[in-house]
N, C-alpha and C positions, 0 to 999 in steps of 0.2 A: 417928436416922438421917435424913438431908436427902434432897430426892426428887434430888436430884444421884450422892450416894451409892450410890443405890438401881439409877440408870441403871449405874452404873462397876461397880457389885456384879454387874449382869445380865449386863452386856458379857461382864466375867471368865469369868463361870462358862457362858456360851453362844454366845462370839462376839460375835454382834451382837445389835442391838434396830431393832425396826418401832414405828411407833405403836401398831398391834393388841396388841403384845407389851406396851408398857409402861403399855395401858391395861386389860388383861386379867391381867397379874400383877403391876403395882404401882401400878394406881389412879391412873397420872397421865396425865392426859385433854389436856396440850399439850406433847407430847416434844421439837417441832423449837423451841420456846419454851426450855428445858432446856438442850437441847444449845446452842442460841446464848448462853446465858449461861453455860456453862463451856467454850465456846470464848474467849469474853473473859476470860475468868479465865486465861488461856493453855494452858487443856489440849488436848492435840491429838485430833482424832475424824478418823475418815474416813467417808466416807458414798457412795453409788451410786444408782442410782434402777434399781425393778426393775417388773419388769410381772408380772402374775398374773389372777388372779378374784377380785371381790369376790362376796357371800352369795349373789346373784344369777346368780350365772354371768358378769357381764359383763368385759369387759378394763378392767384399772386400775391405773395406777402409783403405786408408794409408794415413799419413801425407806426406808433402813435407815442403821444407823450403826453404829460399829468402834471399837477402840480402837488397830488393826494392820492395816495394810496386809494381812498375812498372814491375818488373820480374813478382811477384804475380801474379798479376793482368792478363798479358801476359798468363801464364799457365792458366788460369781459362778459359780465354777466349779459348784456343787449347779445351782444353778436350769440352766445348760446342761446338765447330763447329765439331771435332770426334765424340761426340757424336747422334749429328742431321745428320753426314752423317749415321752412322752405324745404324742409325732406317728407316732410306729414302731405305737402299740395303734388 
């Protein structure tokens, strides 16, 4: 199984993929490397840029990526209702 595979296999079974994700359950340490070689290959991805905390506490945006508009989308939507909870506590 190619580390390409491996992304499309994650995607499937969870939506989307972060770097964090694809360097902590499939050992591939250059994802946005990846995804631009099977977007030339013609596969389509969608992708967003989200904000969070890294280990530290501090603010920090990361990409994620999609196979569906409809995953997309789905994630955008979690991190806003995460988000409106964690300002309401």
């Amino acid at each position: 199984m190619t580390q390409h595979d491996r992304i499309v296999d994650f995607m499937q079974k969870h939506g989307t993929i972060t770097q964090a994700d694809a360097s902590a359950e499939l050992g591939i340490t250059k994802l946005a490397t990846r995804i631009s070689e099977m977007k030339r290959n013609g596969m389509v991805i969608y992708s967003a840029w989200e904000r969070g905390k890294n280990r530290f506490g501090e603010n920090t945006e990361y990409k994620f990526y999609a196979l569906t508009k409809k995953a997309l989308n789905a994630r955008k939507k979690a991190l806003k209702v995460a988000l409106k909870g964690s300002k309401k506590a």
